[in-house]
C-alpha positions in Angstrom: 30.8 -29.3 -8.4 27.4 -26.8 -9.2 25.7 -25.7 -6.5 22.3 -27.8 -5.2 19.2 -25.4 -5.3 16.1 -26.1 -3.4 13.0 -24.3 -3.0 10.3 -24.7 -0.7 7.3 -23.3 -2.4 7.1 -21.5 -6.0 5.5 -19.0 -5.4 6.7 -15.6 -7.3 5.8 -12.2 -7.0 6.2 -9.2 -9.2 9.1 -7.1 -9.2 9.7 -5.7 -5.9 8.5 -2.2 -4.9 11.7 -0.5 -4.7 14.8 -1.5 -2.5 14.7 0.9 -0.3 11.1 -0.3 0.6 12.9 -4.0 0.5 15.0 -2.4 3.5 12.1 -2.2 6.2 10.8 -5.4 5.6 11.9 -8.2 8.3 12.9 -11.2 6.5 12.9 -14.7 7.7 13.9 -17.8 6.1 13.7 -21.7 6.6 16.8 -23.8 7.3 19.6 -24.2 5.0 19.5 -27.7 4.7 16.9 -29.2 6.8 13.9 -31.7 4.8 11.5 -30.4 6.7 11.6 -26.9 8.0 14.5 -28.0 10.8 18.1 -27.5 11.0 21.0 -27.2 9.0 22.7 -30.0 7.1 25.5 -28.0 6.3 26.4 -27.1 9.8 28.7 -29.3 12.8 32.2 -30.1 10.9 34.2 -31.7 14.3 34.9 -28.2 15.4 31.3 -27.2 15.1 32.2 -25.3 12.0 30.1 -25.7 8.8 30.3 -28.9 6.3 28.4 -27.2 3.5 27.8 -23.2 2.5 24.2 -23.3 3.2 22.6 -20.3 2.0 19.2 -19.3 3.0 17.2 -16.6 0.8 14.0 -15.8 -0.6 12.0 -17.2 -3.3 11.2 -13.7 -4.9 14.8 -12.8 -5.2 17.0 -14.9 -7.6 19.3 -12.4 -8.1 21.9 -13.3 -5.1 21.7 -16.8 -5.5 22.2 -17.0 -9.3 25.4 -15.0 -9.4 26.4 -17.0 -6.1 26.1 -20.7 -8.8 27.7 -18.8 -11.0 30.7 -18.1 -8.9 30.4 -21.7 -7.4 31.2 -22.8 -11.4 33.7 -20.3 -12.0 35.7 -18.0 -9.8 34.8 -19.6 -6.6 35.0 -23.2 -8.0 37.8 -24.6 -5.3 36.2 -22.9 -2.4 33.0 -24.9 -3.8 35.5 -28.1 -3.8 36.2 -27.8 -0.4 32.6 -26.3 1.1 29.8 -26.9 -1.4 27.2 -24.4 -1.8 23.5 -25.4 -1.1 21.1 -22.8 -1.3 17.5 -23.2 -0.5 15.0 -20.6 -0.9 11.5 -19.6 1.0 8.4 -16.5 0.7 9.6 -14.1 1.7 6.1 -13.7 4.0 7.6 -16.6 6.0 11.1 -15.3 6.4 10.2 -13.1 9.6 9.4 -16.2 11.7 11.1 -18.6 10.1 14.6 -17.2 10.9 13.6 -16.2 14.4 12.6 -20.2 14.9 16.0 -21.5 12.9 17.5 -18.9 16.0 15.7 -20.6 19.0 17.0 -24.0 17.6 20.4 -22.9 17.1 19.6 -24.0 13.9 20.8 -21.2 11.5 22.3 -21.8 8.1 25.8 -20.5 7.4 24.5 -17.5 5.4 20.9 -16.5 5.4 18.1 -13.5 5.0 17.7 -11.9 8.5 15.1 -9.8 10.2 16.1 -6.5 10.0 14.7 -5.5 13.8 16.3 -8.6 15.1 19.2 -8.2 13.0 20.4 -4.1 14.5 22.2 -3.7 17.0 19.8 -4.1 20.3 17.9 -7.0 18.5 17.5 -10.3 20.2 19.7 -12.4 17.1 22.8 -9.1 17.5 22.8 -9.3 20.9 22.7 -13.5 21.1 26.0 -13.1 19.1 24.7 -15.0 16.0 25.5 -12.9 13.9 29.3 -12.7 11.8 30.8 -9.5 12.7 31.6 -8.9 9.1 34.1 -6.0 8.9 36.5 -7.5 11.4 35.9 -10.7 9.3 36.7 -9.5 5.9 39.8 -7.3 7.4 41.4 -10.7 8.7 40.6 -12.0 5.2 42.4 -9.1 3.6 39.6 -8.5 1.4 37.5 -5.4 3.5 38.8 -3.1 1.0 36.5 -5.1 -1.7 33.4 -3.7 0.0 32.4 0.1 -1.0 32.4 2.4 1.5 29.2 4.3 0.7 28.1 0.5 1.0 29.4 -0.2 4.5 28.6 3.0 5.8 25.1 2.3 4.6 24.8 -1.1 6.5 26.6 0.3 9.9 24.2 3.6 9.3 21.0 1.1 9.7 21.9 -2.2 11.8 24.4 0.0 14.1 27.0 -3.3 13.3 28.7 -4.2 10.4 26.0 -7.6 10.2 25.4 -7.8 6.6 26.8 -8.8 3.0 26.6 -6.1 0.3 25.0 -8.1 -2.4 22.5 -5.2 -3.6 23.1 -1.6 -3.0 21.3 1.1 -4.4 21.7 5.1 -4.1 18.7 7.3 -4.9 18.5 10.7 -6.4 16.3 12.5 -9.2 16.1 10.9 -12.8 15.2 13.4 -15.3 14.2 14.2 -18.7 17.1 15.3 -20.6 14.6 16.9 -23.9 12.1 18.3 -21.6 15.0 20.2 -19.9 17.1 21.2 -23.3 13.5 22.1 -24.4 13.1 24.6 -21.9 16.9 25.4 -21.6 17.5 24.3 -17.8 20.6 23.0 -16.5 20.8 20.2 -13.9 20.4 22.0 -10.6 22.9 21.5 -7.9 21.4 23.7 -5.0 17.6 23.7 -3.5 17.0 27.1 -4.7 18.0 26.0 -8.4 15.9 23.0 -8.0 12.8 24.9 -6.9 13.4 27.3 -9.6 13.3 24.5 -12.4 10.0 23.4 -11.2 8.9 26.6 -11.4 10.1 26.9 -15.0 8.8 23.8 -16.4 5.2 24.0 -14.7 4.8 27.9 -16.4 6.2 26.3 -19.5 3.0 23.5 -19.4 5.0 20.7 -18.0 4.6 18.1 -15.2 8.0 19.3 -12.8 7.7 16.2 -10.5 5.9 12.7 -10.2 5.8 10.9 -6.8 3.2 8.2 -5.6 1.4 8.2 -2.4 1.0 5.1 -2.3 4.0 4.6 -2.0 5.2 7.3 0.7 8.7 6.4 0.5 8.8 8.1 -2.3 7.8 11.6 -0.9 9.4 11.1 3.0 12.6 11.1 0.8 12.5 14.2 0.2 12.0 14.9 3.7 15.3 13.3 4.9 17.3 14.3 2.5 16.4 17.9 2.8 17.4 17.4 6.3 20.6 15.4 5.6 21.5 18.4 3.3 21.0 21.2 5.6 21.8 20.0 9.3 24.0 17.0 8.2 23.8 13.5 7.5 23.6 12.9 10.9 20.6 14.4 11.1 17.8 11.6 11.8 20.4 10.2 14.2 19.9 13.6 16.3 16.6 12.7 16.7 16.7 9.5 17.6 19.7 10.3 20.9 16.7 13.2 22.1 19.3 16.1 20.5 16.6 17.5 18.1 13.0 17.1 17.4 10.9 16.7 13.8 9.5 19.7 15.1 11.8 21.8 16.0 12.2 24.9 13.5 15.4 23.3 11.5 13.3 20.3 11.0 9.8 21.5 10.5 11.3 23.5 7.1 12.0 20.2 5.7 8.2 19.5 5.5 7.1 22.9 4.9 9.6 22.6 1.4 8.2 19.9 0.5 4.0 21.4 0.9 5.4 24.0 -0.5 6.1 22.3 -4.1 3.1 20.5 -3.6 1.2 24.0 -3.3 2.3 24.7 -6.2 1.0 22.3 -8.2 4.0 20.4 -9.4 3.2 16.8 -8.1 0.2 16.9 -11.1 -3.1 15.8 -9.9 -4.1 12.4 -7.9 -0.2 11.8 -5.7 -2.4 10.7 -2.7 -3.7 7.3 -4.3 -1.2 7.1 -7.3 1.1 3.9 -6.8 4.2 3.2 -8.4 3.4 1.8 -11.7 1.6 5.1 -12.7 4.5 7.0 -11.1 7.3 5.2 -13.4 4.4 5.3 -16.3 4.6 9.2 -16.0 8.4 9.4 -16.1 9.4 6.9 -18.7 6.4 8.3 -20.8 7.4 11.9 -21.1 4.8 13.2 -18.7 6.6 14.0 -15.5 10.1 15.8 -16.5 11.4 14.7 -12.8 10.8 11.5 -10.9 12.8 10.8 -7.7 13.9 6.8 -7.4 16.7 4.6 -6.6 19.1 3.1 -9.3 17.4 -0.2 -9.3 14.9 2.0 -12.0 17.8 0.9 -13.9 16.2 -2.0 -15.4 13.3 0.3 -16.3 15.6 2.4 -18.3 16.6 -0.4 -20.9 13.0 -2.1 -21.0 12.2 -0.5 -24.2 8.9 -1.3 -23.6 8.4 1.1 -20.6 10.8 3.4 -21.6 9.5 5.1 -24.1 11.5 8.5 -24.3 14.6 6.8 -25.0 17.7 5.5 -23.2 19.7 8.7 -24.1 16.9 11.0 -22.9 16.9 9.3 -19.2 19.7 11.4 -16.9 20.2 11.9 -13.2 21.5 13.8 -10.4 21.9 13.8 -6.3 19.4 15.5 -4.3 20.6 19.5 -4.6 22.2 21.0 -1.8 20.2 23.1 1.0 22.6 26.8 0.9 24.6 27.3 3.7 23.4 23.5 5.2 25.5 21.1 7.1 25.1 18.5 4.2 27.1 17.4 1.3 25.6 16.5 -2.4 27.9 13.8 -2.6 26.1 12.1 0.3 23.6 9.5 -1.0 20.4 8.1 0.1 21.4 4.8 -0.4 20.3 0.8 0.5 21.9 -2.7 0.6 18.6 -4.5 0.5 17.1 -7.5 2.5 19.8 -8.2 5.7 22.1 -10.9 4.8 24.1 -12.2 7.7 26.6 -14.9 8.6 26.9 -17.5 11.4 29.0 -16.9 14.0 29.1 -20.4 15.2 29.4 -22.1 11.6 32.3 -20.0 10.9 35.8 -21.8 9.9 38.4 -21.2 7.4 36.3 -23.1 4.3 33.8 -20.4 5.1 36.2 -17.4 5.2 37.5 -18.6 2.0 34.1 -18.5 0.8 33.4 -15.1 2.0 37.1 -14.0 0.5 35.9 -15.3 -3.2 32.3 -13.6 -2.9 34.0 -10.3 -1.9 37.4 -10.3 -4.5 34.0 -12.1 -7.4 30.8 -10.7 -6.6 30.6 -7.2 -8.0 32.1 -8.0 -11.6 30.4 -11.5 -12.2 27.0 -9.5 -11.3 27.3 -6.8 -13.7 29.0 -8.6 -16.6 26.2 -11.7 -15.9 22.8 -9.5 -14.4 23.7 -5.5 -15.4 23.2 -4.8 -11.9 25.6 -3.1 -8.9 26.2 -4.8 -5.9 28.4 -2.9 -2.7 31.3 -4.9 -4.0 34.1 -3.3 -5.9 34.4 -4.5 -9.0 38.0 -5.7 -9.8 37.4 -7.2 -12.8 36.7 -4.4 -15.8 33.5 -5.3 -17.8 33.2 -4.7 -21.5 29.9 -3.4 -22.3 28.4 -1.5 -19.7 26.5 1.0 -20.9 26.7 4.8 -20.0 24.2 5.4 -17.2 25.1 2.2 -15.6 28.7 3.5 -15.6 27.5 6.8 -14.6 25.7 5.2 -11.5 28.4 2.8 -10.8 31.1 5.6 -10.6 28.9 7.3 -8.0 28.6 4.8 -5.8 32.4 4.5 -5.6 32.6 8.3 -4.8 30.2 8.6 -2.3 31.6 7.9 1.2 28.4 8.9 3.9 25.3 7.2 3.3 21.8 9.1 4.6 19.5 7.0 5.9 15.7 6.6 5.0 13.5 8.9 7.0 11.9 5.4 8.3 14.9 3.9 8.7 16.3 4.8 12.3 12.6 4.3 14.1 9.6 1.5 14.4 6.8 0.0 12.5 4.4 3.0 13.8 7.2 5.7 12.7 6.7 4.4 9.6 3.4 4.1 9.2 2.8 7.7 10.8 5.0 9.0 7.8 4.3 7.0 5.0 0.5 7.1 5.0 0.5 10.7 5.6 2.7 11.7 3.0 0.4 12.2 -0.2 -1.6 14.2 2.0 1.2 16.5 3.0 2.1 17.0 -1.0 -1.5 17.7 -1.5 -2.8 20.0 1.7 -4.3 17.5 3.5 -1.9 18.0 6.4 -0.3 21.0 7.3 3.8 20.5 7.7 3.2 21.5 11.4 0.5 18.2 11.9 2.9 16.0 9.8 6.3 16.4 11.6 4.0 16.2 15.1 2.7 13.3 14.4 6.0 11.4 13.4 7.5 13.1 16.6 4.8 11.5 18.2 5.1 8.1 16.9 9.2 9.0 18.0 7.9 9.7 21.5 6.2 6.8 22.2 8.6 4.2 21.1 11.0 5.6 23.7 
């Protein structure tokens, strides 16, 4: 039996801005089932458990729900017997108040796209006790091994809980030119000072060091709280947020003043304050820029031959270096697990588990043999094929055991506003490093 696949509106949107951007945004859906915007038809077996595995996710993302049919077909065909899978889809606009409605009306599917506020531990659907405690879950299942550590610690870094399916994860680091370097004999730098000194050494030699978009802030607060994460640990935003240290406090402030400080120099190029993403990854992929920092979802930009245009075999990439004598490990990542996707706790019953079992033994190998993409599942099942940097990435992931989170991730909507639209203007002198990390204190202050 296939899996049935509704969707409420068609309405598609480009490709999506980045993940890690993905992360912040607070997603709401419509219900799993329901004709018109109510409940759940897949819900209330005679224990209250569910009848159908209604799944819940957004229009623009067909990635989870594809490979989900696929396993539905295939490796998850009984569990699809005994519980079919229904997925209907919605905007992703609508997903913030949708959910929170589906919530009020006890009305949830039994797998759906969450808010992320609502979602962490203090929000109104956590508390409630909607939500599937999901490591407990899978341990009981035998199958919590199946989920990457790197991954998990990602989603308990972020939501505080354990509230959300791996079905994307990303890590993020520096992609970079493997000719321009050889060109001007550089080897991949591994420590802050050896990163600085490259930049230094391709912009004398006439080249671009770095591309970044202020557009896009994310792309330069990165920098900010990874720097940190490297030299006072990768607990580091986490001391901020429990009052133990302050964005301006000395240890901190250097984080911003290293970044001005490359920025100073010159090695951004001209325009970061209004250049967006597509002119970022235009730079890169077109042998401008010899360094671009991104997450490994720039995968797919790497084999579109079309945007790629310095070759597969010149695309390389490496963590963010190590700060000298800092708290931090390299083999930390800056990593993501995409839109929240939580479980029921009230449609939960053994059809269900079974289903989650499949997903978690399934997932990872049907969606890199079938989409070329990484999820935070281990893949038990080798794949034939996978080409190098794909490998190289995967292999990473499984490595990496500490996740550090976002420099928006731990704090509100104003945080990350106060951050992100400053940021160009940090790179550029617009702000001093002083201004920048008092204002984002600020925005820290008064959310408590």
């Amino acid at each position: 039996m296939s899996a049935r696949i509704r969707s409420r509106r068609a309405r598609l949107v480009p490709s999506m801005a980045g993940l890690a951007a993905l992360s912040l945004l607070a997603v709401a859906c419509a219900p799993a089932g329901g004709d018109s915007g109510g409940g759940s038809d897949g819900g209330g077996d005679d224990q209250g458990g569910a009848t159908e595995f209604t799944f819940l996710t957004t229009v623009e993302n067909p990635q989870i729900r594809d490979e989900l049919t696929r396993l539905s077909e295939n490796q998850c065909a009984a569990e699809n017997e005994a519980l079919p899978l229904v997925v209907d889809t919605i905007p992703q606009a609508d997903v913030n108040q949708r959910v929170s409605v589906l919530a009020s009306q006890d009305a949830l599917p039994v797998m759906f796209v969450s808010p992320t506020s609502e979602s962490k531990v203090g929000g109104d659907m956590y508390e409630s006790g909607a939500l599937l405690e999901l490591e407990e879950t899978l341990t009981d299942l035998g199958v919590w091994e199946d989920v990457l550590p790197a991954a998990a610690s990602t989603v308990n870094a972020i939501y505080g809980d354990m509230v959300s399916l791996p079905f994307q994860y990303n890590i993020e680091g520096f992609w970079y030119n493997k000719q321009i370097f050889a060109d001007n004999g550089l080897e991949v730098p591994t420590t802050w000072a050896e990163f600085t000194e490259a930049a230094a050494a391709l912009d004398a030699a006439g080249v671009q060091p770095l591309t970044a978009s202020g557009a896009q802030g994310w792309t330069i607060t990165r920098y900010i709280s990874t720097y940190l994460a490297r030299a006072n640990g990768v607990d580091a935003l986490a001391q901020v947020t429990d009052g133990s240290a302050s964005f301006t406090d000395p240890d901190y402030l250097i984080a911003a003043q290293e970044l001005a400080t490359l920025g100073e120099a010159g090695y951004f190029g001209q325009g970061i304050v209004s250049r967006d993403m597509d002119t970022v990854t235009a730079e890169f992929f077109g042998g401008t820029a010899a360094m671009m920092y991104n997450g490994s979802w720039v995968l797919s930009n790497v084999y579109d031959e079309e945007q790629n245009t310095i070759g597969v075999d010149n695309i390389g990439f490496f963590p963010f270096p190590e700060v000298e004598g800092g708290a931090g490990s390299i083999d930390d990542y800056p990593a993501n697990t995409g839109t929240v996707t939580a479980v029921s706790a009230s449609l939960y019953n053994d059809k269900v588990g079974a289903w989650l079992a499949c997903i978690a033994e399934n997932y990872g190998s049907s969606l890199l043999e079938n989409q070329g993409a990484i999820s935070g599942f281990v893949q038990n099942t080798e794949v034939d094929g996978v080409e190098p940097l794909v490998a190289e990435i995967t292999e990473r992931m499984v490595d990496a055991q500490d996740a550090v989170i976002w420099l928006e991730g731990p704090f509100d909507q104003r945080f990350g506003d106060a951050a992100g639209l400053s940021a160009g203007s940090l790179v550029d002198g617009g702000i001093s490093p002083e201004d920048y990390m008092a204002q984002i204190q600020d925005a820290v202050d008064a959310a408590q």
